[in-house]
N, C-alpha and C positions, 0 to 999 in steps of 0.2 A: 504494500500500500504506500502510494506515493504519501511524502510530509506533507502540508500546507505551507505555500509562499507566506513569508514572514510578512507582517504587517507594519508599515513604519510605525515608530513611536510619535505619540501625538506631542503634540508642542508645551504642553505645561508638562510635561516630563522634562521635555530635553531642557523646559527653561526650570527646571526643581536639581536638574543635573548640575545646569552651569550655576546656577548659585549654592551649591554644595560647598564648603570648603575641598581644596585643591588634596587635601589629604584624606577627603572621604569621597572620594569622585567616582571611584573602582564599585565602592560598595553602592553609591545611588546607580550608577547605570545598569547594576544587577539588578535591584531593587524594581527600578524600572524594567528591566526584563521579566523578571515574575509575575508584576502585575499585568501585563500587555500577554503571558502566556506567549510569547514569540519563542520558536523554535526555528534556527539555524540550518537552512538547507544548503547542504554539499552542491558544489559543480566540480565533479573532476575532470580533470586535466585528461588530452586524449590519448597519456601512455595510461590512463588507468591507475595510478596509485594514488595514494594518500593526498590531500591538497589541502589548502585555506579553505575557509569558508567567507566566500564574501557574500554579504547582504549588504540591502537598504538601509536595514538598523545600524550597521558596520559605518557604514558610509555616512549617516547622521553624525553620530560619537566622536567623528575625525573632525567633521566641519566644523565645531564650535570651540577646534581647539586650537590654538596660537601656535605659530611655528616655532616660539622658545617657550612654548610649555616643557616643563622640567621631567627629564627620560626618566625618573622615576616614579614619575605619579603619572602617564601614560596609561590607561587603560587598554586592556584587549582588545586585539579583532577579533576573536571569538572567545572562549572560556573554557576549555573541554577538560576535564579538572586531573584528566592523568597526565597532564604535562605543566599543572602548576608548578613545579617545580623543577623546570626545565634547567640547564646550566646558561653563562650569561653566553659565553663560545660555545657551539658544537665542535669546534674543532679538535681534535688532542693538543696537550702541548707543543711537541716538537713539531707539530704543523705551524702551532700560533706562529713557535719561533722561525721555524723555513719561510713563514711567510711574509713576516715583520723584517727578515735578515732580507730577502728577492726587493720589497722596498726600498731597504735602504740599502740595497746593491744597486738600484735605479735612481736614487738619489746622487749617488754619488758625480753625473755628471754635473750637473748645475756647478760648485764648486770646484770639482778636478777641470771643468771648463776654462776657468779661470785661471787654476795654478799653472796648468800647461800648456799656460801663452807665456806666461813671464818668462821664461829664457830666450822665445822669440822676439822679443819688443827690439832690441839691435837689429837684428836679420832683418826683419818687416820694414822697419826704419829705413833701411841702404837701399832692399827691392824696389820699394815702395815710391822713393824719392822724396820721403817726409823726415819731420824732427820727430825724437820719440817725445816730445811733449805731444805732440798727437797722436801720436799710437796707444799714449797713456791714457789719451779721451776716450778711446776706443773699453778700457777697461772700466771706467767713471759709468760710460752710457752703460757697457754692460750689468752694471750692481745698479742702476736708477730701474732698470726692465725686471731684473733680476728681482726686486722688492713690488716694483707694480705688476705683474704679468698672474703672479698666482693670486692675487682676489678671483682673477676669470677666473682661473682653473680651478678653484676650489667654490666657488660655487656651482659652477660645471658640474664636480664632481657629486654635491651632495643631493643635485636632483637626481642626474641619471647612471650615478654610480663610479667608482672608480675605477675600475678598468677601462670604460671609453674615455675618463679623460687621461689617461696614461697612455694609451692608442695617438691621442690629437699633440700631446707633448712630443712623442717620440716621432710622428709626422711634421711637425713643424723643427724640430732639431736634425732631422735627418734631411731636409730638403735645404736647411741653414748652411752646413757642415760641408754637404755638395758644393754649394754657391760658394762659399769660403777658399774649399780647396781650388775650385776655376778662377777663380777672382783674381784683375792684377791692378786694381787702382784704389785707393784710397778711401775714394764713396763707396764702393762699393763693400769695402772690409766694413766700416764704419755703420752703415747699415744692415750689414749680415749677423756682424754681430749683437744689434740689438733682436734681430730677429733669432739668431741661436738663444741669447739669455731666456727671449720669450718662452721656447719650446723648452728648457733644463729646468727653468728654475719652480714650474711647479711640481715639479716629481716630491720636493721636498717637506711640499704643505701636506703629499697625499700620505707621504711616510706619517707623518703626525697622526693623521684621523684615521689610519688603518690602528694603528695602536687605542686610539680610543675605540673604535669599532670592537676589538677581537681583546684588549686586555683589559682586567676590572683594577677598579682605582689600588687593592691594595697589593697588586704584583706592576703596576705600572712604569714604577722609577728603573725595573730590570728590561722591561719592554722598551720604554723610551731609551734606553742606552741603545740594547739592539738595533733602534730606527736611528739613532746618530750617528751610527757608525759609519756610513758612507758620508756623509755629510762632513766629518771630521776626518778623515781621512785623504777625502777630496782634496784639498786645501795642502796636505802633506805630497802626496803622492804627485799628484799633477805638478810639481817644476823638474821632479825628479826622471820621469816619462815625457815632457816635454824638453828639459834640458838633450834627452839621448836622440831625441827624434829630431831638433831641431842639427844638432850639432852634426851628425852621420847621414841625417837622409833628407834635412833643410824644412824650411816651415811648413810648404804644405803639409807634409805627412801627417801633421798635429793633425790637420781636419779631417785626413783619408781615415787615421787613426779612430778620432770621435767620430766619424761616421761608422766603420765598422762595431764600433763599441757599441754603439742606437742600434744598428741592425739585431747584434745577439741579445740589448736587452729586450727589444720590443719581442723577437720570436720566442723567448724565454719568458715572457711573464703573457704572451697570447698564447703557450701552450700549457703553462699549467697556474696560472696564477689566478685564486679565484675571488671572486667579490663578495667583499663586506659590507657595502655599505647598512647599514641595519634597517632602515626606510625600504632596502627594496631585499635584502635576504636574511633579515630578521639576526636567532644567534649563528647563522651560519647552514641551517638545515632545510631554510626555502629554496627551492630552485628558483634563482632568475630569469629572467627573459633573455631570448636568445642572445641576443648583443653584449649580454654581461656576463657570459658563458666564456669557460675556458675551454682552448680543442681539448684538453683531456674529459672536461663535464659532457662536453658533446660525444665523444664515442662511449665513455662511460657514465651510462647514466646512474642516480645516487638514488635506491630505493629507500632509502633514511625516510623515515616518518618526519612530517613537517612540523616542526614546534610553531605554530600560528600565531599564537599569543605572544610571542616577542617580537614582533614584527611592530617598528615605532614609526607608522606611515604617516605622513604628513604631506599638504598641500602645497611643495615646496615650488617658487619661481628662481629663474636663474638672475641672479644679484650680486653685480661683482662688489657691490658698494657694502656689501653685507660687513665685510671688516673694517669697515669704515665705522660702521656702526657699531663693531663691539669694541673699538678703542675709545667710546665714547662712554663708556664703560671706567669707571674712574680707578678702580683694581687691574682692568684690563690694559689701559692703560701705564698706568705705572710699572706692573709689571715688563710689558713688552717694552718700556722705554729704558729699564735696567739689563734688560736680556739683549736689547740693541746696544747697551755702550759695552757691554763686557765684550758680544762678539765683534764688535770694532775694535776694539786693542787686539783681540784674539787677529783679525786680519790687518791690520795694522804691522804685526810681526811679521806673520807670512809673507806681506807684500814688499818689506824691506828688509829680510833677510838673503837673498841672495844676493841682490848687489851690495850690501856691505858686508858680506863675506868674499866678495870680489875687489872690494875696495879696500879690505881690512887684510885678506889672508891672501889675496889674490889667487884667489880660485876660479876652476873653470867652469864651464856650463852643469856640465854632467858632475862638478868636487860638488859645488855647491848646491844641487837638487837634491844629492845625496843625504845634505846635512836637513831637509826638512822630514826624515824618517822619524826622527824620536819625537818630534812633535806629533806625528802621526798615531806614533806606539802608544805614547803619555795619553791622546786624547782616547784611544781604543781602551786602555787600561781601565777609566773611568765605570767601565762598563762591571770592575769588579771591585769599586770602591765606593763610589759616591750612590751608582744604581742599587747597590745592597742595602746602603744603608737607609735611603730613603724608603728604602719598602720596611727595613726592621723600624724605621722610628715612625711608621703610618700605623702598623700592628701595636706599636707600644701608645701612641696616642689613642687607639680604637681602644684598644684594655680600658686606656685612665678616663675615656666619655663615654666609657659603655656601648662602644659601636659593636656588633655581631660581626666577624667576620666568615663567611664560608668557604672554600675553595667555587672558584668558578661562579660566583654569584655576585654581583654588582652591590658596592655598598649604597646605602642613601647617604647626602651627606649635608638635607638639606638645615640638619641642627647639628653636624660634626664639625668641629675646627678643624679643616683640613689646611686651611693656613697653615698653622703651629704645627702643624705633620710634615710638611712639604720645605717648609722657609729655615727651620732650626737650626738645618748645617749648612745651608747656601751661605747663610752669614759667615760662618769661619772659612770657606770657602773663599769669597769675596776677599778677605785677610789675607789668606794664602797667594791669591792672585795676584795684590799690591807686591807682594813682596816679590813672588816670580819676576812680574815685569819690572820691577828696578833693579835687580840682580840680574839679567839677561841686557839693561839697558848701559850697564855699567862694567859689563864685563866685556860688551863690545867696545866700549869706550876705552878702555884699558888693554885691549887688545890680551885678553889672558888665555891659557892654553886653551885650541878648540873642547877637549875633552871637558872643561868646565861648560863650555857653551850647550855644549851637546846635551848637559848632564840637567844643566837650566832650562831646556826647551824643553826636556821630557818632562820635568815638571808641569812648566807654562802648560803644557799641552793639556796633562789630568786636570790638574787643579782649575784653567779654566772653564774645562767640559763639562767640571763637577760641577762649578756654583751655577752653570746653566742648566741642567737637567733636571734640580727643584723646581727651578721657575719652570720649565718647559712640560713638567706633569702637572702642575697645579694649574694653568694655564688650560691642559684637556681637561682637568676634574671639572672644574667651573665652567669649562663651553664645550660641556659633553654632546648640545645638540647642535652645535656648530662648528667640529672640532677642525677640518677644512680648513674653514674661513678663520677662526681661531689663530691658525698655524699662520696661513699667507698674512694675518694683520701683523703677526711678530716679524715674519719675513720682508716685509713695507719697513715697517720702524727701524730693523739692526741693517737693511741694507742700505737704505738712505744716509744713515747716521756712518757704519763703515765707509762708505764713499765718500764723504766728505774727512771723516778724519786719514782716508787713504792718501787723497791729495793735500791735508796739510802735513801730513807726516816728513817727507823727503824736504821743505822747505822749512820744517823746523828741525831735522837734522843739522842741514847747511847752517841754521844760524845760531844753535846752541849746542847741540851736538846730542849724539842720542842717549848719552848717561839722563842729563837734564826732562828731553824729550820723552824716554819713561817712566820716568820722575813726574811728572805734568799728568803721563797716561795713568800711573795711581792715584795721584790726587783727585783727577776725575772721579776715581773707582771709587773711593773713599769719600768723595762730597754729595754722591747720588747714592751712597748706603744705606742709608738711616731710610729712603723711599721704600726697601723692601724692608728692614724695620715698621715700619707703618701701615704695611699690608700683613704685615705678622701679626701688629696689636690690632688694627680693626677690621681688618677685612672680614672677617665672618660675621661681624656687625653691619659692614655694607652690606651684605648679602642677604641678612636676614629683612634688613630694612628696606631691600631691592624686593624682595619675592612678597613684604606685607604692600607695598606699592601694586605691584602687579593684581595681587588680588582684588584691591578695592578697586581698580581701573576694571577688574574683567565684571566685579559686582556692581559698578555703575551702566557697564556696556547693556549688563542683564535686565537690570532696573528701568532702562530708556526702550528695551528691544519691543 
C-alpha cells in the first residue's frame, strides 16, 4: 500500500517554529510533525538503494532559515531515528587524513608559485629587457590577486561544492602556466601572472573548509597542521626547484614545470578525491550529483546507507563579497588582521633571504635555495608541536566547562570558550617568534657561521607556523558555516599586508640594515599582541552577544511576517 503524499505544514506552525528559541527549534518542528501526522515518502534514486527523503515539509524547515544559522542547531531533512547518532565524518581516519594531506598537496602551488620565481627575477630581467624593479611588480600584482581571487573561489565552492571549484582553479593555472612559458615581452608576463595567482591561490581557502567539513573542532588543531603543510612548504621549496631549473635549463622550464605539476594535481584529485562539502554530501555518506563525483565514485559505486539527517542544506547564492562580510565581524577581524602580520614577517624572510645570502655569503642560485629547507622542515615540524597541543589544551578546556566530548561527533560551542582553548599558547608562541626574527635579523647582520642561520630558520619556520594555527582553527570553529569564505577573508588581509611589507623590506634593508629591520619586524609582532589578548578575554562574550542579536532580529522578522 502506497504512503500518503505528505501534507505541507500550515503557517502558524512554521510561524510557532520560527519563534521557538534557536535551541529548541529541532524539538518544535517534530512537535509540529506529530501534530500534522505527516509521514515522509521515499523517492529513490534509479540505482535503487537507500536515498534522502525529500518532501515539501523538508523544503518549508530550510526556507525560514538564515544562511549563518549556526550548524549546530540545524534541524533535519528527515529524522529516521536509527541514525541519530550518526558520526560527524563517514569517513575513516586515515581517509580524513589522505584527504586533508591531497588538499594540501594542491595547495601547495599558490605559494611554491611564488618561491620558484625568485631565483629567476635576474634571468627574466636581461631576457626581458627590463629592471628587476619591474619584474618585482610582477610578484606585488601577484600577492594583490593572490588575497583577492579566492573570495570567488570560495564562494564558488560553498554553493556547488569543492571539487568543481578545484576543476576551475587548476583550468585557469594550467592555461596561465602555458601563456607564461610562450610569453616573450613584459605585458605579457605581467599579466599572466596575475592570471596564474588567480587560478593557485584559491586551492588554499579550499584546504581550510575541507578541514572544517570532515574534522570536529576537538581533533582540529592536528587536521589544520595536515592542511598547512603545502602551504608552508610552498614558500621553502619553490626557490630551491626554481633556483635548479632556472640555472640548468633557464626560466621557462619554471612554467613547463608548474604546468606539469597542474596537470598530475588536477588528474589526481579528478580520480579519487571526493567531496565534502556538507550542504551537498552531508557527513560524507550522501552520494553527490554527478559533477561532484570522483572517477573512482563513478565506476564504484558506494552502497553505504545514507545518513540524511546531516545533511546542512541551505539556500546558498554565489557571493564573493561574502568575506567581506565576515571581516566585519569584529573577532573576525582582528583575528585575520594578526594572522596577516605574522604571515608577512613569515614572507618577509622568505623573500629576502636568498639574495642576502648572495650578498652576504655569496652564494649561488641552486647554495642559496638550498638554505630555504629548514624553514620548510621547522614549519612541517609544527605539525607535531603546536597541532598536538592545541587539541590537548581544547580536551583540557572541554573537562574544566563541562563540554562532552565524543570521538567523531561535533562539539557545540555555542556557550564553550573556545577562545581560551584555541588563543592560550598562540600567545607564547607570538614571544617565541619576536625572538626568532631578531636572532635570524642579527645574525645576518653579523655575518655568523651559516650553520647558526640554518639552525635560526628552523626555528622561525615552527614557531611561526605555530602561533598561526591557533588563530587558523579558531577562525573554522567560529565560521563553521562559512569556512571557505572564512579562509579567503584571512587570505585578502595576510596577502595584502605581506605585499606591502614585501616591498618595504629590501628598502629598509638598504637604509638601516636588517639587524635593525627585524628589530622593527618584532616590535610590530609585539605592538598588535595584546589584539589576540583581547579576543582571549572577550571574545566569547562577543559571541554570545552576536547570537542574543540575531535572535531578536529573526523574533522581530516573525513578529512583522
Amino acid at each position: 500500500m502506497e504512503s500518503p503524499s505528505p501534507s505541507p505544514l500550515s503557517p502558524p506552525i512554521i510561524a510557532e517554529a520560527k519563534a521557538n528559541e534557536p535551541s529548541r527549534l529541532q524539538s518544535a518542528v517534530s512537535d509540529a510533525y506529530r501534530r500534522e501526522k505527516t509521514q515522509l515518502q521515499p523517492h529513490p534514486r534509479a540505482e535503487g538503494k537507500q536515498t534522502r527523503n525529500i518532501t515539501d515539509v523538508e523544503q518549508q524547515k530550510e526556507d525560514f532559515l538564515p544562511e549563518d544559522y549556526p550548524e549546530e542547531l540545524l534541524p533535519p531533512q528527515s529524522v529516521p531515528s536509527a541514525h541519530i547518532d550518526a558520526p560527524y565524518c563517514a569517513l575513516g581516519e586515515q581517509v580524513r587524513i589522505a584527504v586533508i594531506l591531497t588538499a594540501s598537496i594542491a595547495s601547495i602551488i599558490s605559494p611554491f608559485s611564488t618561491g620558484v620565481y625568485y631565483p629567476a627575477v635576474t634571468a627574466l630581467s636581461k631576457d626581458l629587457g627590463v629592471s628587476v624593479s619591474l619584474i618585482n611588480l610582477t610578484i606585488s600584482t601577484y600577492q594583490i590577486f593572490q588575497g583577492i581571487a579566492p573570495s570567488f573561489v570560495a564562494s564558488l565552492s560553498e554553493k556547488y561544492g569543492r571539487r568543481p571549484a578545484y576543476m576551475l582553479c587548476f583550468i585557469i593555472y594550467f592555461g596561465a602556466n602555458l601563456g607564461l612559458a610562450l610569453q616573450d615581452n613584459y605585458a605579457a608576463l605581467l599579466v599572466l601572472r596575475c592570471v596564474q595567482s588567480t587560478g593557485s591561490s584559491g586551492t588554499q581557502a579550499l584546504g581550510s573548509a575541507i578541514v572544517a567539513d570532515i574534522a570536529t573542532r576537538a581533533d582540529r588543531g592536528k587536521y589544520t597542521a595536515y592542511a598547512t603543510i603545502g602551504s608552508t612548504l610552498g614558500p621553502a621549496l619553490g626557490p630551491v626547484i626554481g633556483g635548479l631549473l632556472s640555472q640548468f635549463l633557464g626560466w621557462r622550464s619554471i612554467f613547463w614545470f608548474l604546468l606539469i605539476l597542474c596537470t598530475v594535481l588536477a588528474l589526481l584529485m579528478g580520480a579519487v578525491f571526493p567531496e565534502t562539502n556538507r550542504s551537498i554530501v552531508g557527513n560524507g555518506s550522501i552520494k553527490p550529483p554527478m559533477w561532484n563525483r570522483s572517477l573512482y565514485q563513478v565506476l564504484y559505486k558506494n552502497s553505504t546507507p545514507e545518513e540524511v539527517h546531516t545533511l546542512t542544506k541551505r539556500n546558498r547564492t554565489v557571493n564573493p563579497f561574502t568575506s567581506l562580510r565576515l571581516l566585519g565581524n569584529k573577532e573576525n577581524f582582528i583575528l585575520a588582521t594578526y594572522t596577516g602580520i605574522l604571515y608577512a614577517g613569515y614572507a618577509a624572510v622568505s623573500s629576502i633571504l636568498a639574495s642576502q645570502l648572495v650578498l652576504r655569503y655569496h652564494f649561488n642560485e641552486v647554495q642559496s635555495g638550498l638554505c630555504y629547507i629548514p624553514l620548510g622542515i621547522g614549519a612541517l615540524t609544527s605539525r607535531w608541536t603546536m597541532a598536538v597541543l592545541i587539541d590537548w589544551n581544547f580536551k583540557r578546556e572541554a573537562e574544566k566547562q563541562d563540554l562532552s566530548i565524543v570521538k567523531n561527533k561535533q562539539q557545540d560551542i555555542s556557550r564553550f570558550n573556545v577562545e581560551v582553548a584555541r588563543l592560550a599558547l598562540s600567545l607564547y608562541a607570538v614571544l617565541g617568534c619576536c625572538c626568532c626574527i631578531i636572532a635570524y635579523g642579527w645574525a645576518m647582520e653579523y655575518h655568523v657561521p651559516l650553520a647558526v642561520i640554518l639552525v635560526i630558520l628552523f626555528f622561525t619556520g615552527n614557531i611561526l607556523t605555530s602561533a598561526m594555527i591557533p588563530i587558523a582553527a579558531l577562525l573554522l570553529d567560529i565560521n563553521a558555516n562559512n569556512p571557505a569564505s572564512a579562509s579567503a577573508a584571512v587570505n585578502l588581509v595576510r596577502m595584502l599586508l605581506s605585499a606591502g611589507l614585501i616591498a618595504a623590506y629590501t628598502p629598509l634593508i638598504n637604509a638601516i640594515g636588517i639587524g635593525w629591520t627585524s628589530t622593527m619586524t618584532a616590535g610590530v609582532y609585539l605592538a598588535f599582541a595584546p589584539s589576540i589578548w583581547i579576543v582571549y578575554r572577550f571574545g566569547h562574550g562577543w559571541r554570545i552577544q552576536e547570537a542574543e542579536k540575531q535572535k531578536r532580529d529573526r523574533e522581530k522578522q516573525t513578529a512583522t511576517s
